[in-house]
N, C-alpha and C positions, 0 to 999 in steps of 0.2 A: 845432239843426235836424236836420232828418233825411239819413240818407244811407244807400244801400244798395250792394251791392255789386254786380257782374255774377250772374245765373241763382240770384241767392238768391230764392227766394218770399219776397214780404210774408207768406204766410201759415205760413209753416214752424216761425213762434215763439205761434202762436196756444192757447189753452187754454177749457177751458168758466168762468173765472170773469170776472168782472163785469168785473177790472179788465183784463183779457189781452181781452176782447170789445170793450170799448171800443178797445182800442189796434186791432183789426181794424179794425171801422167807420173811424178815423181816417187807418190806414193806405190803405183802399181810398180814398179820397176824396186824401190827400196823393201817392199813385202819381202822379194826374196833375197833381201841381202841382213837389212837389219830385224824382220819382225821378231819379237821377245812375244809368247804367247803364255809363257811362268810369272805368277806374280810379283818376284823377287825383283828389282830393280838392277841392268846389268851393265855394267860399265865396259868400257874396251881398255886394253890396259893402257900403259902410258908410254906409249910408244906410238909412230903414224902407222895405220894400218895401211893406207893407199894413197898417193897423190897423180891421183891418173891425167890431172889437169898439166900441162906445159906450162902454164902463167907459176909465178913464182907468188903463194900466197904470202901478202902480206903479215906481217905480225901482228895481233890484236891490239885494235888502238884501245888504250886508258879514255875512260866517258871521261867529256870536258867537265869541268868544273866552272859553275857558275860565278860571275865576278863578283865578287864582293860587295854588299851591299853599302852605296853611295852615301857616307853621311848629308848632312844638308848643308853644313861647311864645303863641302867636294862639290854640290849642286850648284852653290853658288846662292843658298838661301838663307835670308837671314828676316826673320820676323819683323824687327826693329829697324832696319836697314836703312827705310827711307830718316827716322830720323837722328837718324847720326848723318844723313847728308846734310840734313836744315839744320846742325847743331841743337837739338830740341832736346832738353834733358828733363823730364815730366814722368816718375819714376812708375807714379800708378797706371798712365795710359802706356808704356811699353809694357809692365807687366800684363794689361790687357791686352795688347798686341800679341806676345808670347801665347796668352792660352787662348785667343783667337786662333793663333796659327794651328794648335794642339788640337783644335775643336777640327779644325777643316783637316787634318789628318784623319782625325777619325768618324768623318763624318763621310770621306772619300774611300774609308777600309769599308763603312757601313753599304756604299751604295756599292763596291764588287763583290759584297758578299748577293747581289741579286743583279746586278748587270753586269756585262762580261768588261766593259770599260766605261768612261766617262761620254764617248762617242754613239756605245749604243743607249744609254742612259738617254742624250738629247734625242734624237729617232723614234722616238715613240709614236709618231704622226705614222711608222710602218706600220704598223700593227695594229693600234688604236682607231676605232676611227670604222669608217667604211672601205672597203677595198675591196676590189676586183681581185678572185683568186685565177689561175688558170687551169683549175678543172672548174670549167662551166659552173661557176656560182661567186655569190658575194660574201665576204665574212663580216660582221662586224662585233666589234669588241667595245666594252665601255668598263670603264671605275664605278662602281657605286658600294661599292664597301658595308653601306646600312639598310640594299634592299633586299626583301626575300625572292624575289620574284622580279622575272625583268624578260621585255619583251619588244616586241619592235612593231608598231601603228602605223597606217600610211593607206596610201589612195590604190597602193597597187597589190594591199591585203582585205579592201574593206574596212580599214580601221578595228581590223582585228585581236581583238589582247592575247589570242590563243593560238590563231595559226602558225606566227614563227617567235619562239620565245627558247631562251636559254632551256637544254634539257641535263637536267642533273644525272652526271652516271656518262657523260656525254662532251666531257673537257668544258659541261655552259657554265661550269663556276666553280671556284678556287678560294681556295683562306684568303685569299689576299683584296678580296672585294672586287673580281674582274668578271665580268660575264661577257660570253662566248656567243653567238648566235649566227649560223648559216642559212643564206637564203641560196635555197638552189634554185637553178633555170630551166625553166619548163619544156621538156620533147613536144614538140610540135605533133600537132595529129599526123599518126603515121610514118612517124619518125621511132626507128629503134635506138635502144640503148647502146652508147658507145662498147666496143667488145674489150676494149681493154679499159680494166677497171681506172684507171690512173689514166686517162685519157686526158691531155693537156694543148690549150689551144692559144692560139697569139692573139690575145686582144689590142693591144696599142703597138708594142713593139715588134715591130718583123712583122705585122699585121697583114700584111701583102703578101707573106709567105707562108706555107704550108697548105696550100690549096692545091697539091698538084696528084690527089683524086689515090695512089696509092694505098694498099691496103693496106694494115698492120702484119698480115701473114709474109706480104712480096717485103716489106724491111726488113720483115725477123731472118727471110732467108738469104736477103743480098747481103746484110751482115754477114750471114753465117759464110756466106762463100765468100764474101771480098776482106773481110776480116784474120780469120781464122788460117793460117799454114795448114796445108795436107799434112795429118795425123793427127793433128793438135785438136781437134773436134772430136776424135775418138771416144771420149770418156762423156761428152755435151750426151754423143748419139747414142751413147749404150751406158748408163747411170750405174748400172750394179753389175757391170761385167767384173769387177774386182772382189767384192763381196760374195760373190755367186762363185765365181774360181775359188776363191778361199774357201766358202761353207764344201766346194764342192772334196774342193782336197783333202779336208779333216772328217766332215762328217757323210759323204757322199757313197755310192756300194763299193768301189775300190780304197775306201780308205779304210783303218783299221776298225774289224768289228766288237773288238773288246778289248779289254784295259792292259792284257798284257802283250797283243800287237800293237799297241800304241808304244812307239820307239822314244827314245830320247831326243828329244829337238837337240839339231847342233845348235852351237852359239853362233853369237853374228857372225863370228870373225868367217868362220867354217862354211858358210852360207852364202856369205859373201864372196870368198872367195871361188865356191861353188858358180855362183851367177856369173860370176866374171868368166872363167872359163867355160862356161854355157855360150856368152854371146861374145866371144871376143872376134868372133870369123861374120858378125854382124854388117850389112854395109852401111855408109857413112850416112846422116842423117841431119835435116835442119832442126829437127827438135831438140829443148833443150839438152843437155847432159844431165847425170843423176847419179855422177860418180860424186860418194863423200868426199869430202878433206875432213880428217881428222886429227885435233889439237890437242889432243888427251883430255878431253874433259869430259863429265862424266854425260852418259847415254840420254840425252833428253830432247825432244820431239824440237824445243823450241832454240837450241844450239845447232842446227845442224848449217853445215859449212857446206857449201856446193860451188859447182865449177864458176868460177870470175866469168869467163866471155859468154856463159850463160846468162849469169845473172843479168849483167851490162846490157846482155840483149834484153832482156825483159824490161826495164826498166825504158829502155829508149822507146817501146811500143809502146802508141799513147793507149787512154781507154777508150773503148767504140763508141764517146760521148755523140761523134755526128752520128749514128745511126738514130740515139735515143733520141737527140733534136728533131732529128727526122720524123719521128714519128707524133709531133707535135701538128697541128690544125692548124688553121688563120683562120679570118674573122668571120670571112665568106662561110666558110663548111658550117661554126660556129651559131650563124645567125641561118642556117637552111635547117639546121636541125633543132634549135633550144629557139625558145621565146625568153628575153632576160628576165632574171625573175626580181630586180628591182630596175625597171626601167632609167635611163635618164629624163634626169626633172621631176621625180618621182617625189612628192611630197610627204614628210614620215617626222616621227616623234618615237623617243622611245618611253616604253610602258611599267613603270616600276612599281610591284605590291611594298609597302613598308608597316613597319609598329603603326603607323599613324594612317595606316589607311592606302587607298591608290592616287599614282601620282602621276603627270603626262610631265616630259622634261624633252628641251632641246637636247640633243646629244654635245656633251661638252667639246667632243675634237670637231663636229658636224662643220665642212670648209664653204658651207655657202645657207644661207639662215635668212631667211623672212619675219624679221623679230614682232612685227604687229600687222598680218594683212587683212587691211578694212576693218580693224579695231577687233579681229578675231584672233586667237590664240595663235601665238609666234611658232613656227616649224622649219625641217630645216630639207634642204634641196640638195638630193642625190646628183653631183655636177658630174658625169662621164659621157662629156661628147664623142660623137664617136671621133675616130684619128686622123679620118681627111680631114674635118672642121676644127678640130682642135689644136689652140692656139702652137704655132710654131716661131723660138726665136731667133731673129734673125740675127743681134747683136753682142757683142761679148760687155764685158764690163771695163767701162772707164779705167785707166789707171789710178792709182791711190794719188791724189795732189798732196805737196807739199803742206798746201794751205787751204784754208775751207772758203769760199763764199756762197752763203747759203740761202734761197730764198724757200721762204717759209709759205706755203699753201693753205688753203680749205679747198677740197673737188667743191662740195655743195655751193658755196659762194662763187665758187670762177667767171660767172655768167655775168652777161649784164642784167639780166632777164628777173623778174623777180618770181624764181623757182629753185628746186634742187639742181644743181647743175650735174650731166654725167663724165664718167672717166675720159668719155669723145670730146663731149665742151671742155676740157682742162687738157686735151690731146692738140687741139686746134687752136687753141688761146693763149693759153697760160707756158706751155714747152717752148712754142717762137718766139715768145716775149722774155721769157727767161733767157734764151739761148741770147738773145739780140740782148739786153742789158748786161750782160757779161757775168753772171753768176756764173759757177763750175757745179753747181749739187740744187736738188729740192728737198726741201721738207715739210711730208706729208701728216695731216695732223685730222682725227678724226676718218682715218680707213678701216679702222679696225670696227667692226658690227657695235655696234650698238642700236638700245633700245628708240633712246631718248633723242632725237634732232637738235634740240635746245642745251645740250649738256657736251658740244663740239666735240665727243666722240670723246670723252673722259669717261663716262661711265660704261666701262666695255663690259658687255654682254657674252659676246661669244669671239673669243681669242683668234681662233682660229680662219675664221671666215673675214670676206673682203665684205665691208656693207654691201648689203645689196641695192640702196637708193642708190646709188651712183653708177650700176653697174655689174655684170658679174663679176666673175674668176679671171675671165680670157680677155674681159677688159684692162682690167688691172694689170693682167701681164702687158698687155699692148701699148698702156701706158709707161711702163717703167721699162721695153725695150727702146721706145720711142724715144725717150728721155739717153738711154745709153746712145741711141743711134746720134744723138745733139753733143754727146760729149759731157753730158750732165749725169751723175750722181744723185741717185734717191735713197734719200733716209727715211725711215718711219721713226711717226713717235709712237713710243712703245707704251703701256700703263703697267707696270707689273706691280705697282703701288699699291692698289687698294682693284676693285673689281664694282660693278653693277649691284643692288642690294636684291633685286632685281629675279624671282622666283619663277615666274612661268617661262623667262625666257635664257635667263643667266645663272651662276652655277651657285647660288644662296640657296642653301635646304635642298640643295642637288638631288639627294639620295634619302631626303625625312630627315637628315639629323641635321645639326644645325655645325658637329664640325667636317665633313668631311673636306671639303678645301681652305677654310676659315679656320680659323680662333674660337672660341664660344666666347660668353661673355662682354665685357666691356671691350677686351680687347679685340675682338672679333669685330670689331664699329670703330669706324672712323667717329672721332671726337664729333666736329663740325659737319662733313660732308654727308654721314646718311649712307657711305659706301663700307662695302664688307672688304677686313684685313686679310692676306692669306697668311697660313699654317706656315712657314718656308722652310719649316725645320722636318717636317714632312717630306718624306722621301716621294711618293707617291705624287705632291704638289709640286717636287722638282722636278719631277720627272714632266711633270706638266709645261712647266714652266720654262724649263729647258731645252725643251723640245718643241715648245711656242716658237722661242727666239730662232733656231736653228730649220724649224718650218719655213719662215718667212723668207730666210734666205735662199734656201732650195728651191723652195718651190715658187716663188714670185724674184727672186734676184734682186732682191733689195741690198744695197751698197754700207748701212747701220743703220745702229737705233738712238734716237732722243728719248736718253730714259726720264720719264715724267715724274716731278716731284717726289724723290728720294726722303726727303725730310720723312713721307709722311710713313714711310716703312719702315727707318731708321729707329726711328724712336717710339717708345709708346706713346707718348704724348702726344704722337703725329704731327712733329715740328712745330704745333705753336705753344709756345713756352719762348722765356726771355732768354737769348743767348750775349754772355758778355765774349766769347772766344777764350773764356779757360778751357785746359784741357782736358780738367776734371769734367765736364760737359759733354765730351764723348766717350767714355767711358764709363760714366754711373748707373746704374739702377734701369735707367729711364731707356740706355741704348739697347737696341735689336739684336741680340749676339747673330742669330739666325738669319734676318735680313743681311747682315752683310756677308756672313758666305756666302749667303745666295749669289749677291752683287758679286762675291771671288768667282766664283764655279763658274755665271755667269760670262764673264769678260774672260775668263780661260778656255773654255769651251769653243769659244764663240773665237778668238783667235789662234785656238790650235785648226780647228777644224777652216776658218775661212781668214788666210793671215791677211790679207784687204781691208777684212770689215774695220767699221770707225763705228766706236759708242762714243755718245755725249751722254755726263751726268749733269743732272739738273737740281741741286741742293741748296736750298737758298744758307742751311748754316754751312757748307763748305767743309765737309770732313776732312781731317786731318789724310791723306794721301788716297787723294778720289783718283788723280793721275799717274802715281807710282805704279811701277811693277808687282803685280801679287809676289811676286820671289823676294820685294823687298819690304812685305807687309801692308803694302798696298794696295788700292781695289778694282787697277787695271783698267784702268776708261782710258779714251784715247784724248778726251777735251771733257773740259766742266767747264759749264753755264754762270758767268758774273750778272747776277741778277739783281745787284745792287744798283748799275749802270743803269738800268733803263727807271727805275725806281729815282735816284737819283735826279734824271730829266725831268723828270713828272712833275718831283718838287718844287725844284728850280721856274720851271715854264711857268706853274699854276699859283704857288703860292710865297714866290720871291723875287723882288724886283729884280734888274736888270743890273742896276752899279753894286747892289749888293752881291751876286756869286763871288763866290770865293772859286780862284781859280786852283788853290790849294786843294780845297776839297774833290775839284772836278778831278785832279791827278792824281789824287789818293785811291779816290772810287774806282774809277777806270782802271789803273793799274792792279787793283782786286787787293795789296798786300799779302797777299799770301804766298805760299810755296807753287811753283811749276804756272810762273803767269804765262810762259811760253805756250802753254794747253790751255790756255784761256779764250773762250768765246764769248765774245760781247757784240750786243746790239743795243741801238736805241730804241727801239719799241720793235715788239713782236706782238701776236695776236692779242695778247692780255692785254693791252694799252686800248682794242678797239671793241673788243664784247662786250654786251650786255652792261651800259649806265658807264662804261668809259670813253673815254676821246681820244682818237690820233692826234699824234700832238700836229699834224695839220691845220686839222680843226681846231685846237686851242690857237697856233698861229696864226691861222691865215682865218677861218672863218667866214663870213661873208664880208672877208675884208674886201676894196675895191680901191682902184688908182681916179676918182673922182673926186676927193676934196684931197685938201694938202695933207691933213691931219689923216685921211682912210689911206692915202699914200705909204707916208712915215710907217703908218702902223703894218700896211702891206710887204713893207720894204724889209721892215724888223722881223716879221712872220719869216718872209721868204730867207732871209741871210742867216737866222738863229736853224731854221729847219736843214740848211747847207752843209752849214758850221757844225753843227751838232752831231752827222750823218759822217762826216769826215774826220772827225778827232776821235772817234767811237771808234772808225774801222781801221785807224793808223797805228795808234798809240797802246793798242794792246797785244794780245798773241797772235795764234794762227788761223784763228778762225773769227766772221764775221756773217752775221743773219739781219736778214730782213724781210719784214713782212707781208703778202703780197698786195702791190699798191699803193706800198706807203713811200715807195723810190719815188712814185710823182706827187705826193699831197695828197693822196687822197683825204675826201673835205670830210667824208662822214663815218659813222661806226656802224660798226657790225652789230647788228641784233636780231640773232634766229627766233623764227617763231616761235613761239608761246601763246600761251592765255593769257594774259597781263597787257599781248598787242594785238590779239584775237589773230593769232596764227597770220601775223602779214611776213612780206618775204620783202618788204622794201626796203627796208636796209639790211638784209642779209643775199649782198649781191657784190660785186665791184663796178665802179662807170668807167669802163673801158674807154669810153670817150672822150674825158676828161682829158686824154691825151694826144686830142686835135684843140685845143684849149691855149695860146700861149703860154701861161703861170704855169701850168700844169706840164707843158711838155718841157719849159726851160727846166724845169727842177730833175725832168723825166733826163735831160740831156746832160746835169751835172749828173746824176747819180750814173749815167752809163758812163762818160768821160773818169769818177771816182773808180768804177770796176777797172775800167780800162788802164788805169794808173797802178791797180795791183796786179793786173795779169802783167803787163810789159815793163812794170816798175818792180815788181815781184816782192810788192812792200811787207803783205803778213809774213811770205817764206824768209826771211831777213831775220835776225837775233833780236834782241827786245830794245825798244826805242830808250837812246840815251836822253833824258830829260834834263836838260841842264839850263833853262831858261823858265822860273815860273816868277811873275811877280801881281802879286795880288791888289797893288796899287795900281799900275797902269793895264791890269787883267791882260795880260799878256801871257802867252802860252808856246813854247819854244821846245823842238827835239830833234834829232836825229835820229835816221833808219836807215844804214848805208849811205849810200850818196845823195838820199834826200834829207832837207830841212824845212821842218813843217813849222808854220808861224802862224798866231791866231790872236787875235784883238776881240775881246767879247768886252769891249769896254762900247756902252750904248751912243756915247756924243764924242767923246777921244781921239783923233785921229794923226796918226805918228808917220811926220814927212820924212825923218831918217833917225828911226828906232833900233839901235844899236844890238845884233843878235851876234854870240861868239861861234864858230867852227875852230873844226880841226885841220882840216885841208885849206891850203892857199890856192885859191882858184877863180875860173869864171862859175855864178851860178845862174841860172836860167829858172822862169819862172814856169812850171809846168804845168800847174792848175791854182785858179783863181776865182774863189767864190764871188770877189766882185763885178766878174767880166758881165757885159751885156748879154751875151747870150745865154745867159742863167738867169736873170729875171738881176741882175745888178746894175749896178752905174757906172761902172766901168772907169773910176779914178784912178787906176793906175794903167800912167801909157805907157809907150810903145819903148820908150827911151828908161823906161825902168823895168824891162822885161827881164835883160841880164843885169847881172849884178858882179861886182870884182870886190876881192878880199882887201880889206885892209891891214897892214901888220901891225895890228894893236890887240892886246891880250882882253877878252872878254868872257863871261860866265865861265871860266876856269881854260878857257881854251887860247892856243896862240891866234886863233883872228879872228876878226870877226865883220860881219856886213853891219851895213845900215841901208836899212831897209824902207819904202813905204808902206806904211798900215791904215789903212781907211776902219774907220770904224765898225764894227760888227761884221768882218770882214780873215778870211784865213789863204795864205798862200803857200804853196809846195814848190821849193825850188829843188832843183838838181844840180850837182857840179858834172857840167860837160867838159870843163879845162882845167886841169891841175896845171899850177904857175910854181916853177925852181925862186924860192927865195936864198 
């Protein structure tokens, strides 16, 4: 119920919106039924004084009660989880797991005690950063925690340290190391000031609207009339007509002149009932009703009960938010009256005073960065084209595939040309040529800014930005819808490993200290590399870092991430150290407690908010549930990288003969042993096999082999059948995903080596021979490896449950499986040749031969004809199975049969 106090106006709490108007109207009407002007607090008794309303008020509902809070049993979460699936009984590494899981509970209370959820936590790309406000000006914010002083340089202040810089007293800076700074946009000569202070205009969005020349006064008053019901504006147009009646009636010349014509106030009840029989002969009205309902509770302003089909009305009228839209600008009015006050393209550094003296830094979120131009200090480019030019996309995103096949890029090499290549040369080259060899996804390696060209975009500099050698901002989108448009999936490789060491351009002594994003000390340094660790226990650096990954998405539509070299975050040691696969080895001393949250928060984040995306972890020791569910203590990647396998090759190719391979080892390797091979991603060589002082295994095969002596033949012949063989037991025999590098599907003959001083900066072997692939050698191998894709998309071999191996023999290197209804058979034996080599199935049937390293049109010899294409079962019990074939096997040679006929025995 209401109550008021002594010479408070009813009108003193009043405002211009609908719902503070209405409480007017109510309030003038309840003056003469309930006002209490005695101190004493008055209740009405306990009885209904009036229910003028015909609705039958409900009974007062009981507040719900919230549900009971979900144990992690109820959730469905168990710390330990994944290894009680593996049977894995290792008492120290669960109890690590346990306070693992503990750590990440309270390290998820720590971060809502400052973000409202885990959602706005990764977002920080809003706020952070430079943006476009909508009252006519630009904000921008930055971290630096260890400056005094901070300020914002550029072309379009004079390189000023003093015109726009954070002002204390003025939200420029907070405990928390954040500085604030607004660049407003300049009134054009002769141009007056907006009249409404809050003046807001459509830059990008709706850009094209609010131009249509209307005043602020012609809104304010079409609202008022198209808005507002006759009477309901009563109290907008006259403010103190309630206050003024009251002072007028108590202290006014007809009211009492001294203390004892001051009569006794009736009580409500009497007052009430007075007003009612004042206006009972009233006529009927749309405004609301302001008859109480009363529930016997005691007289209080914020209890009071009013008519149901009032309220109901009130609530169904929305608020006059069109009007206030309305009174919003575009971009036209925008640019006639302000000049921007940071241009687009606008080149700018921000300016930090520290202990140590003044500092010029890229800004850490800055989305577009010129890390070295013409060997002067690295700045970073204000990108806001205006909204006709700015990129628009046209494509949604690929569906999530069952299975990965991935080919692996560099932009800068895509060219034939020996140059940088741009986002357009890898738009026109590299996308049709993927799309035509049957890949389903790319991945992008070296997009991320960096300083260094020579360093294939591992040592990242500025997280946020697209390099600029290749391209802008609008490129890169255009590229990765181009890519959606083919049906193709882009991955980035991500570095969140270690960072640039890298000071004028990258985020090393950011702010003068040495830890604001890093470590200090030893651990602050990568052992080997030269590169700085991050903090990740740092709330501030996850925020960074979380909002890195969840940038990329938004804002470029990247498909996931290849997360790069885990090892070296994981451990202090930064993976090199001997690992035998105890388990004591991921749990001691040496492990990152705080990197691997990272890596939880991480993959949670990242598939609550986008449930599409795909991470690949890249760990050469293979942590104990890199693939597991975080709910089962696990660290939520969708695939981890077997980086034994290509390792493996190397050795084999370079420094073991040919009757020596152990075909045992090759299916030990390959198959990784570990838990979840089914999330296993394997290749035979990716970029690492062709950089800097290594060799495609091309080039260790085939070289400048030649079919002109018998002997350059042989050796030709062995290159091309081993590079086949190799290429198709890699992508059969393991999980669900399979990568390759670009170029290396046809041979390419040479390696990769970016400029440096060591080759006086040449770009000759840092390029691809695109041409290679009007070359017979070169296109037979180009023509197996598409015929290989084509065997996964319409054989649908990765998406299949994990290959039954049931044929290895290390004497006649022979190599034998099952994947559904194909059976893959491989002879890597060098002079052997097996005219009916005994292989067992399970199915009695026809089988057909569906691809054959040896045919001719693959650079082969083509020994098995036409009369051993299909093949029929025999009933005779082999490698544990009821039948089995006998097959031909030509030496250094692998074949994939299908059963097209199931035969009734």
């Amino acid at each position: 119920m209401l109550s008021l106090t002594d010479s408070i106006p009813i009108s003193s709490h009043l405002n211009d919106t609908r719902f503070n108007f209405l409480s007017q109207s109510g309030s003038r009407n309840l003056r003469q039924v309930t006002l209490v002007c005695s101190r004493p607090r008055v209740s009405f008794p306990q009885r209904n004084i009036c229910r003028c309303s015909t609705t039958e008020q409900p009974p007062p509902q009981r507040r719900k009660q919230r549900p009971a809070k979900q144990s992690d049993e109820e959730k469905g979460i168990d710390p330990v989880g994944f290894l009680t699936k593996y049977g894995i009984t290792h008492k120290a590494f669960a109890q690590f797991l346990r306070e693992r899981y503990k750590s990440l509970k309270d390290l998820k209370d720590e971060i809502l005690t400052r973000h409202f959820s885990l959602k706005e936590m990764s977002t920080g790309y809003e706020l952070l950063g430079m943006h476009r406000n909508v009252q006519h000006r630009v904000d921008f914010l930055e971290w630096a925690p260890g400056a005094r002083y901070c300020a914002l340089v550029g072309d379009f202040n004079g390189w000023s340290t003093t015109d726009n810089c954070a002002r204390e007293g003025h939200f420029g800076h907070d405990d928390c190391g954040y500085w604030f700074i607004i660049l407003e946009d300049k009134l054009r000569q002769g141009e007056e000031p907006d009249k409404l202070y809050f003046q807001q205009y459509n830059y990008v969005d709706d850009y094209d609207k609010g131009d249509t020349g209307n005043t602020i006064e012609e809104i304010f008053k079409k609202a008022n009339d198209e808005y507002w019901e006759p009477g309901e504006d009563r109290f907008i147009k006259s403010r103190y007509e309630v206050a003024a009646k009251l002072y007028e009636e108590m202290f006014g010349p007809n009211g009492p002149q001294t203390e004892e014509e001051l009569e006794e106030m009736p009580d409500a009840v009497t007052r009430y009932k007075a007003w009612k029989e004042q206006h009972k002969n009233d006529p009927a009205s749309n405004l609301p009703s302001y008859d109480v309902i009363d529930n016997g509770k005691e007289y209080d302003i914020f209890n009071i009960i009013g008519d149901p089909e009032s309220f109901q009305k009130f609530r169904m009228k929305q608020p006059p938010i069109a009007y206030w839209l309305e009174t919003k600008k575009g971009r036209k009015a925008w640019l006639q009256k302000y000049m921007p006050g940071l241009p687009h393209g606008s080149k700018y550094r921000v300016y930090f005073n520290t202990p140590n003296g003044p500092l010029e830094r890229v800004p850490a979120w800055a989305t577009y960065v010129i890390p070295d131009a013409d060997g002067k200090q690295a700045l970073a480019v204000h990108w806001e084209p205006p909204p006709e030019s700015a990129y628009k996309w046209k494509h949604k995103h690929p569906l999530k595939p069952k299975s990965l096949r991935i080919y692996e890029c560099h932009v800068g090499i895509c060219s034939q040309e020996p140059k940088v290549s741009s986002f357009s040369d890898f738009i026109s080259k590299v996308l049709p040529h993927a799309k035509e060899a049957g890949y389903n996804a790319i991945q992008l390696i070296g997009v991320v800014e960096h300083k260094d060209y020579f360093t294939v975009g591992y040592r990242v500099t500025n997280f946020y930005a697209v390099s600029s050698r290749f391209g802008t901002p609008d490129d890169f989108k255009r590229l990765v819808d181009e890519a959606h448009g083919l049906g193709l999936l882009v991955f980035l490789e991500i570095v969140h490993s270690y960072a640039a060491a890298d000071e004028m351009v990258g985020l090393s002594l950011f702010d003068g200290t040495n830890d604001c994003y890093f470590h200090t000390g030893k651990r602050g340094n990568h052992k080997f590399w030269g590169t700085r660790m991050f903090k990740y226990g740092d709330l501030d650096v996850l925020h960074f870092l979380l909002s890195n990954l969840n940038w990329w998405v938004e804002e470029y539509h990247v498909d996931g991430f290849h997360f790069h070299s885990l090892s070296s975050m994981l451990y202090t040691h930064n993976g090199f150290a001997s690992f035998t696969g105890d388990m004591d080895e991921y749990c001691n001393q040496y492990v990152d407690k705080e990197a691997l949250l990272y890596l939880i928060l991480a993959n949670e984040v990242l598939h609550a908010l986008h449930p599409n995306v795909i991470t690949i972890a890249e760990d050469a020791t293979l942590y104990p549930g890199l693939c597991d569910p975080t709910s089962q203590g696990g660290l939520g990647f969708d695939y981890f990288v077997n980086l034994s396998a290509s390792e493996m090759w190397l050795a084999l190719l370079e420094n073991t003969p040919d009757h020596e391979w152990s075909m045992s080892k090759i299916v030990s390797t390959l198959m990784g042993g570990r838990q979840n091979v089914d999330k296993m991603l394997l290749y035979a060589e990716n970029h690492n096999q062709s950089i800097s002082g290594g060799r495609s295994f091309a080039e260790i095969l085939i070289g400048n082999s030649s079919r002109k002596s018998p002997a350059s033949q042989e050796s030709f012949l062995r290159g091309c059948s081993l590079h086949k063989m190799i290429r198709l037991i890699t992508s059969t025999i393991g999980g669900h995903a399979y990568l390759n590098f670009m170029g290396n599907e046809f041979g390419h003959p040479k390696r990769v080596e970016f400029p440096m001083p060591n080759n006086n900066f040449s770009f000759s072997l840092a390029n691809r021979q695109w041409d290679l692939l009007e070359n017979d050698v070169h296109n037979q191998l180009f023509s197996f490896d598409k015929d290989m894709m084509d065997l996964h998309e319409n054989g649908r071999i990765l998406s299949r449950g994990l290959a039954n191996i049931h044929h290895v023999n290390d004497t006649t290197m022979v190599i034998s499986y099952l994947r559904g209804p194909n059976l893959f058979v491989f002879n890597f034996h060098p002079v052997n040749a097996y005219e009916r080599y005994t292989i067992g199935v399970e199915e009695a049937g026809e089988y057909q031969v569906t691809l054959n390293t040896d045919e001719k049109k693959y650079g082969g010899r083509g020994l098995i004809g036409h009369d051993h294409i299909v093949q029929r079962t025999i009933s005779r019990r082999a490698d544990g199975m009821r039948f089995c074939l006998e097959v031909p096997l030509p030496s250094r040679s692998a074949q994939v049969y299908k059963l097209t006929r199931i035969l009734r025995v």
